[in-house]
N, C-alpha and C positions, 0 to 999 in steps of 0.2 A: 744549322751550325751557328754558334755565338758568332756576332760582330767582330766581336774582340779576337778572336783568331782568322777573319774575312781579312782583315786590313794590315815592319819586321823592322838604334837606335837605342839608344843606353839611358836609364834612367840616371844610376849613380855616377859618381866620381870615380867610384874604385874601374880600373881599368879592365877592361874583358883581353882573356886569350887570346892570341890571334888564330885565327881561322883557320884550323885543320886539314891536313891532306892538299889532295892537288884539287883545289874544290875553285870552281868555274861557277862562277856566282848566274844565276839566270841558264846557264845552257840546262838542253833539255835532259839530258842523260843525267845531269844531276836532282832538276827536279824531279826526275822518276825516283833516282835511289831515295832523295827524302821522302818523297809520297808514300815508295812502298815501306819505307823504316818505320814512321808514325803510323802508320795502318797496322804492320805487322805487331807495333808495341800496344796498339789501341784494341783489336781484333785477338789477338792470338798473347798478349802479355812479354813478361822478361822471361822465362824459359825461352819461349821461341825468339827472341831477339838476336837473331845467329845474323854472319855478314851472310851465309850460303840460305835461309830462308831468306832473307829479304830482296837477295839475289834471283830468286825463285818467286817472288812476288810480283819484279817488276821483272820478269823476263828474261833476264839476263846472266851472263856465264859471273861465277863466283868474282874471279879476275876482273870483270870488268865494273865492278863494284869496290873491290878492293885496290884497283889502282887510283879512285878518287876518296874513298873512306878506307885506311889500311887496316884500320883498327874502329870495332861497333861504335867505341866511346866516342871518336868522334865524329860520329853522327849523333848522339844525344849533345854534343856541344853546339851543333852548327843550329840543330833542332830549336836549342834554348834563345840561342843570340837571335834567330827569325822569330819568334812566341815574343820575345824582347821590344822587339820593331815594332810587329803589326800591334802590340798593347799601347808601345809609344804614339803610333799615329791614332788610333782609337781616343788618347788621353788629348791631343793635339784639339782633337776633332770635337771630343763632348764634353769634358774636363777644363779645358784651359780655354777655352773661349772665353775674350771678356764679358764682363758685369755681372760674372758670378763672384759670392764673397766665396770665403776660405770652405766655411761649413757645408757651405752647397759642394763644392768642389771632393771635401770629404764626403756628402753623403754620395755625388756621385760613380767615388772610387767606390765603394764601399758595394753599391745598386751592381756597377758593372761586374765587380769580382764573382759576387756571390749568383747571378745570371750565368756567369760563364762558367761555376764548378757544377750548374745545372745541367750540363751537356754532355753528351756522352765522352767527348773528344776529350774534357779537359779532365774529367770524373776518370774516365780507364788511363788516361798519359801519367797524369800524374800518382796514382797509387801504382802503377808500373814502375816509373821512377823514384817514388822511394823505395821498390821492391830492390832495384839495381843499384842505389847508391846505398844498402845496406850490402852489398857484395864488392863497391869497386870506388874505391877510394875517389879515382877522377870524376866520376859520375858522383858522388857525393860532392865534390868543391865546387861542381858545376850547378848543383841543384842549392849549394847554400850562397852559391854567387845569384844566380838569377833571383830568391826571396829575399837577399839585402836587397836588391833593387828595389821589390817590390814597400817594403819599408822603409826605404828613401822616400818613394815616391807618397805613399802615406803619413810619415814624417816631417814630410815640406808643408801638410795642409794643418797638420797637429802643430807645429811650430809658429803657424802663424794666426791659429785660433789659440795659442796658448802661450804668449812668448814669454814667461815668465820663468816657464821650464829649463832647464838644463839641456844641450843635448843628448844626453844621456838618458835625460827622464823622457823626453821626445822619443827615442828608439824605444827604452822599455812601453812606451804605452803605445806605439806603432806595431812593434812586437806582438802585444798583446793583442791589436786587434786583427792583424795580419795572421795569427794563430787559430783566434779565434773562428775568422772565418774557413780558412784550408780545414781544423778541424770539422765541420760539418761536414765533409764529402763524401764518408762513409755511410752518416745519416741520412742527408738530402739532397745527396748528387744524384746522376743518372742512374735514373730506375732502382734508388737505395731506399729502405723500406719506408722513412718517413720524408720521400719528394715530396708528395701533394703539399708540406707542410713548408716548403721553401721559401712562396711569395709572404707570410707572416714572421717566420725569423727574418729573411729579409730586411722586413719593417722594423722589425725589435731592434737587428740589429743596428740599423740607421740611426736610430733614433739614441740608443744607448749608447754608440761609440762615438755619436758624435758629443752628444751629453759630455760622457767622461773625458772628451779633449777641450772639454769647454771647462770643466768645471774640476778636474784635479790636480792640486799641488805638489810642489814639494814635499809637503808635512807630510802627506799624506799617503805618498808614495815611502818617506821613509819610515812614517807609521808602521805602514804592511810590512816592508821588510823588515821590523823590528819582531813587529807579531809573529812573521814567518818563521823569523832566527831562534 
């Protein structure tokens, strides 16, 4: 298992949900329902994402599942705000140590993301999770709340290798590279047809995204959109 999901704290501003259902943070009966929820979504996919399999995963009568998660969705919420934390203390721990400069800190993020769409856990959760937030509107604001984080958190290192930027041109090129990387996990995620080729993108992409937080402008941002347009 990646580190990054061993170690559960808000990157952004934007305020999260509050906490779903009758949920008992640490007791045990809860962290059964989540175990068996993300096994069920990781192992078995969104069709079987039912509260009565997951209930049948960890043992337990449908009801006594349903009296702490009422509804599946929020279990993909509580799901995301824990994945949230243990990223935050990972960033604590290898990221934000000092007497690293900005770039290092970006290629950090950059080394730990793309490590962790290599795993099985993070490769099945999350193409499961878009499978479900194209069916369930909450499950979609949950999945595009947890990725602004993630572009926060990318954005803080681009902003301060670039401060010349706008923040807006800061997001669009955070964006970009936060896209960039999710897009790979069809390619070279867990057991996807070109993995062995992961540790070389990896490095490409190191090397190139920090490049381009180093080295693009305004002009040149509104360039492209001109050429796009």
């Amino acid at each position: 298992m990646s580190p990054i999901l061993e170690t559960v704290s808000e990157f952004a501003t934007e305020p999260a949900p509050s906490r779903p259902g009758i949920y008992a943070r640490g007791s045990e009966t809860v962290d059964q329902i989540l175990k068996a929820a993300l096994d069920v979504l990781i192992d078995e996919g969104a069709d079987a994402f039912t509260l009565r399999r997951i209930a049948a995963r960890c043992d337990m009568k449908v009801g006594n599942v349903s009296y702490h998660f009422p509804r599946k969705e929020m279990l993909i919420q509580v799901m995301l705000d824990e994945m949230l934390e243990s990223y935050d203390k990972l960033l604590e721990e290898m990221v934000r140590k000092p007497g690293l400069t900005a770039e290092e800190r970006l290629k950090l993020v950059i080394i730990l993301c793309l490590e962790d769409i290599q795993t099985k856990r993070t490769t099945h959760l999350f193409t499961e999770l878009w499978a479900l937030a194209n069916q369930s509107e909450f499950v979609a604001d949950r999945v595009r709340l947890f990725y602004s984080k993630v572009h926060e958190v990318i954005g803080e290192y681009v902003a301060q290798i670039n401060p010349a930027l706008s923040p807006d041109e800061v997001h669009s090129v955070a964006l970009f590279i936060s896209a960039s990387m999710e897009g790979s996990t069809p390619f070279l995620g867990h057991q996807k047809p070109w993995a062995a080729k992961m540790p070389v993108f990896t490095a490409l992409a190191a090397m190139s995204f920090v490049h381009l937080a180093k080295t693009v402008t305004s002009r040149d941002l509104a360039g492209l959109m001109t050429e796009a347009a």
